[in-house]
N, C-alpha and C positions, 0 to 999 in steps of 0.2 A: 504493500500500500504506500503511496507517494503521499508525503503530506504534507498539506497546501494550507497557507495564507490566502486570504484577500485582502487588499486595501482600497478603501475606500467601500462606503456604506449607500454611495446616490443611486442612480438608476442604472448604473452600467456596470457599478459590484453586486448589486442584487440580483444582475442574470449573473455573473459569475462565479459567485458562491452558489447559487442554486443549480449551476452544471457541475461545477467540482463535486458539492454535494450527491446526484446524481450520479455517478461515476463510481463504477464498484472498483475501479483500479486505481480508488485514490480518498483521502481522508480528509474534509474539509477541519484544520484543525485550528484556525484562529479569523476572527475578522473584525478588522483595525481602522479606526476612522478617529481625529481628533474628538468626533463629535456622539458623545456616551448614546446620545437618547438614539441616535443614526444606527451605529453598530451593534447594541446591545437586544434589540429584539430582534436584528438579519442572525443574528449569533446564535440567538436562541433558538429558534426555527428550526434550525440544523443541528442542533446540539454541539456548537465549536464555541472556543473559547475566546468573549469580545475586548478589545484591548484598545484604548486608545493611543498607545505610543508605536506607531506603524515601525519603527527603528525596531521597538522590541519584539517585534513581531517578526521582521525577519531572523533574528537570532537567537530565534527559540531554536533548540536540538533536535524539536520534531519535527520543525519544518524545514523538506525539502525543495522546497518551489516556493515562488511569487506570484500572485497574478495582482499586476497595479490599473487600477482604476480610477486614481483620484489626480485631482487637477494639474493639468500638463506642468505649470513651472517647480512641479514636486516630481518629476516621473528621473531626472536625470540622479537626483538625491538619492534617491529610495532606489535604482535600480543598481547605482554601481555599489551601494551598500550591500546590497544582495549577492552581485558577482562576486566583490571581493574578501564575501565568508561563504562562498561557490554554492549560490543556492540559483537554479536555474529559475528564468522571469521568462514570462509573457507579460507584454507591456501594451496598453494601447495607446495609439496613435495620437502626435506626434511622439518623438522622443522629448522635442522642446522644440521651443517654436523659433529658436535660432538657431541658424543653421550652421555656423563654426560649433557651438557646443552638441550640436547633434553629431556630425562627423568626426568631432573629437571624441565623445563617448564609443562611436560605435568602433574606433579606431584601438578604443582602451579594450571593448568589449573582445574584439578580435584578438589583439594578443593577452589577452587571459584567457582566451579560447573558452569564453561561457558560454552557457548553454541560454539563449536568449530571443524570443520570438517576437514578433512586433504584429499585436491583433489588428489585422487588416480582415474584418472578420467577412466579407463579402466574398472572399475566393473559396469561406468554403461552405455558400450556397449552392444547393444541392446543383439547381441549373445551370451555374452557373460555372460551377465546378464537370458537369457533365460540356457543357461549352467545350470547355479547356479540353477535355477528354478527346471528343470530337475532332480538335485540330490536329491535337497528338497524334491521333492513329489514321490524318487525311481523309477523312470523309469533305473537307473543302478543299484541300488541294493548299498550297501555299498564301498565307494571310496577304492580303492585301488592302485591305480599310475596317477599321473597327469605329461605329460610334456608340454612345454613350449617352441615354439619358435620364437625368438624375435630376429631381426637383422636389422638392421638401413641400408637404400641404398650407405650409404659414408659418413665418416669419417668429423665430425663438424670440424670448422677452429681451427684454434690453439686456440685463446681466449677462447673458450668455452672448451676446452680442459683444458686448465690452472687454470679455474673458480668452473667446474664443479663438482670437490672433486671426480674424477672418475669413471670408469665405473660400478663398484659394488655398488656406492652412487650414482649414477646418471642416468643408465641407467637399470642395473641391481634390482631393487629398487623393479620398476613396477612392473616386474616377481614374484619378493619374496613376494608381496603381493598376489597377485592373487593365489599364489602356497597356499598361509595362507587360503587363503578365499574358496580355490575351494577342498583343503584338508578338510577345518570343524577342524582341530587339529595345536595346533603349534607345527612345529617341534623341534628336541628337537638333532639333528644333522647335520651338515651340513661340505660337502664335495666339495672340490672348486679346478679347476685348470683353469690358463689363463697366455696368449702368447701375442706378439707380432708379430705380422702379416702382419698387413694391411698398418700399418705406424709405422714399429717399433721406428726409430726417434725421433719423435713427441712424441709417448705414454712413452717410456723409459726417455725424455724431462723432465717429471712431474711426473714422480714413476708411472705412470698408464698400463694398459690392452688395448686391443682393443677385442681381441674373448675371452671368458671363459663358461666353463659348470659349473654347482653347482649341486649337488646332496640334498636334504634335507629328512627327515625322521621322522617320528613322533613316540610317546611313545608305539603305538599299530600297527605302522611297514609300515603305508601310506607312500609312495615315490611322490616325485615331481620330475624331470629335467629338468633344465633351460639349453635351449641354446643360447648364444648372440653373434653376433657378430657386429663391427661398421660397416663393408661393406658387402653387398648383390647386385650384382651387377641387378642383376632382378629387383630390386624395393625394400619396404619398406614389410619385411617377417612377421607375425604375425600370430602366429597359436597356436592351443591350442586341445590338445589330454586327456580326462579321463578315464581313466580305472576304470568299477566297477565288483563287483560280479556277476552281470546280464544283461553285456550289456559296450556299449561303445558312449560316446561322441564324435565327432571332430569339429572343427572350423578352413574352409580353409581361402585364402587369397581372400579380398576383392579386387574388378577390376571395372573400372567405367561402364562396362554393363557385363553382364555373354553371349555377343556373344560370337561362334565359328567359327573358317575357317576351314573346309577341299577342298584342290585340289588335283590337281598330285601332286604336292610339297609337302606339309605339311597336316598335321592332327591334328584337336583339336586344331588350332594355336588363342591364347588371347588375348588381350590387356594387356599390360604390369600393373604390382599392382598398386595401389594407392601412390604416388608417396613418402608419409613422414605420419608423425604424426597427422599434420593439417588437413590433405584428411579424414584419417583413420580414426581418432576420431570425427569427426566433431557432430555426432549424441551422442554419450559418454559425450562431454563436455557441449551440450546444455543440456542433461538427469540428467547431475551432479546437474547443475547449477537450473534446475527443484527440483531437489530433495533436494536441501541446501533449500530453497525458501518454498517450499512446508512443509519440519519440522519446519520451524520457525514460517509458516504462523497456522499451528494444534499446534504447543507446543510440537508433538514429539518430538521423542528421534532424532539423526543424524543419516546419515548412516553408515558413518566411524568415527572415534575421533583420538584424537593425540595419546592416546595408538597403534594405529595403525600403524601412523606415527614410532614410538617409535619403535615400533616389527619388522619393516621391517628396521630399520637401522640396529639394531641389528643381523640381517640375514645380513644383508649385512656388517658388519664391521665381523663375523663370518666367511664370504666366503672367505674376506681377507685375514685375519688370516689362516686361511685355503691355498689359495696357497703357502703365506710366507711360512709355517712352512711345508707344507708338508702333514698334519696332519687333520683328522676329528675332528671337533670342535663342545663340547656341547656347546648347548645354553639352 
């Protein structure tokens, strides 16, 4: 039994202490949040022990793993404390939202040669991971255009807004990964425009975006295009198109049954998308959390690393630069 820490008690360690939990190949044994009344009923639930000093929680003796959850300008702190008393982390996204201290960590991470995963939890939806599968064994024949779209049902509160290090680091992140993983090449340009739109206000508030497209391109001429936007008034949009030499991929949006209506009224009429993130990933983040569990329990390799981490910030501080300036930006 591998036995695992959480940190952080918000919306995104309470799916992950309830998959660790879940996981007969592993022992939800602590979860850690500065904040008592946050941790101590996730803790109870599960029967692990709640602890507010997340420090002490990595170096307890019985835990062998990390999973960090809690606010990005803590993830660099809390994860090389972890490597360097050799307890293996999954981290999610960013490593930090600047980008010299992210590739200095992942730099550090590498010659400690820790065992260290960076939750990009989308690669391991069920479709989407079947995608990936598909290309691998040529059922389209060699990649040629992937696009990408991604649009949130309404605009996070301001907090998160102010927190978030924006939409190209925050939301846009996902996309630029996926566009990596589903290309097979890194690209090696990248072309970027974003408005204000939804709440101009608010986003102009904090130097931020709300809609942008990115263009990317690799050395042998593979295209991606990302579309994002914060408001889709339909629901929570996720969809994903590849284009190969022999064929084409897609992936529509998920809805909680695939009934239809037709009357005299209407035709084809659906139930409205999956509501946010939570709904949509649900099976992605239990599969992640399978799969971190799963390399540690064989000694494999992971399935993502902080280079990964590292590549998509770099796309994504890229697309920035890119609206700033006007301008196609190598990377």
């Amino acid at each position: 039994m591998i036995g695992i820490a959480t940190l952080g008690a918000g919306r995104i360690g309470k799916i992950h202490a309830g998959n660790v939990a879940a996981n007969p190949n592993a022992r939800l044994v602590a979860v850690a949040d500065p904040f008592a009344e946050a941790c101590e009923p996730l803790a109870a639930q599960y029967g692990a022990c709640a602890m507010t000093d997340p420090m002490a929680a990595i170096a307890r003796d019985d835990v062998d793993a990390v999973v960090i959850g809690t606010p990005t300008d803590t993830h660099i702190g809390l994860l090389m404390h972890a490597v360097k008393l050799g307890k293996a982390v999954l981290c999610e996204k960013p490593i930090d939202l600047d980008m010299g201290k992210s590739a200095q960590a992942a730099a550090q991470i590498e010659k400690l040669g820790a065992k260290v995963m960076l939750a990009f939890n989308r690669r391991f939806d069920p479709t989407f991971a079947e995608i990936r599968r598909a290309i691998d064994v040529g059922q389209i024949g060699e990649v040629r255009q992937v696009v990408i779209s991604s649009r949130d049902p309404g605009m996070p509160p301001e907090g998160y807004v102010k927190s978030s290090g924006g939409l190209f680091r925050d939301m846009t992140i996902h996309d630029l990964d996926m566009a990596r993983w589903l290309l097979g090449e890194e690209p090696v340009s990248v072309t970027a425009m974003a408005s204000r739109v939804v709440d101009p206000a608010l986003v102009k508030k904090y130097d931020d975006f709300d809609t942008a497209m990115v263009i990317l391109q690799t050395a042998s001429g593979k295209q991606a295009h990302i579309n994002n936007c914060r408001e889709a008034v339909y629901g929570y949009d996720q969809r994903i198109e590849v284009l190969g030499a022999t064929g084409m991929l897609t992936q529509d949006n998920l809805r909680p049954t695939t009934m239809r209506l037709t009357t005299a009224t209407m035709t084809d009429a659906q139930q409205p998308l999956l509501n946010f993130f939570l709904e949509r990933y649900t099976q992605a983040y239990r599969a992640e959390m399978e799969a971190f569990i799963a390399a540690l329990a064989s000694g494999g390799p992971l399935p993502t690393t902080a280079v990964d981490g590292v590549q998509a910030l770099r796309l994504a501080e890229a697309a920035l630069e890119s609206v700033r300036t006007g301008r196609t930006v190598s990377v």
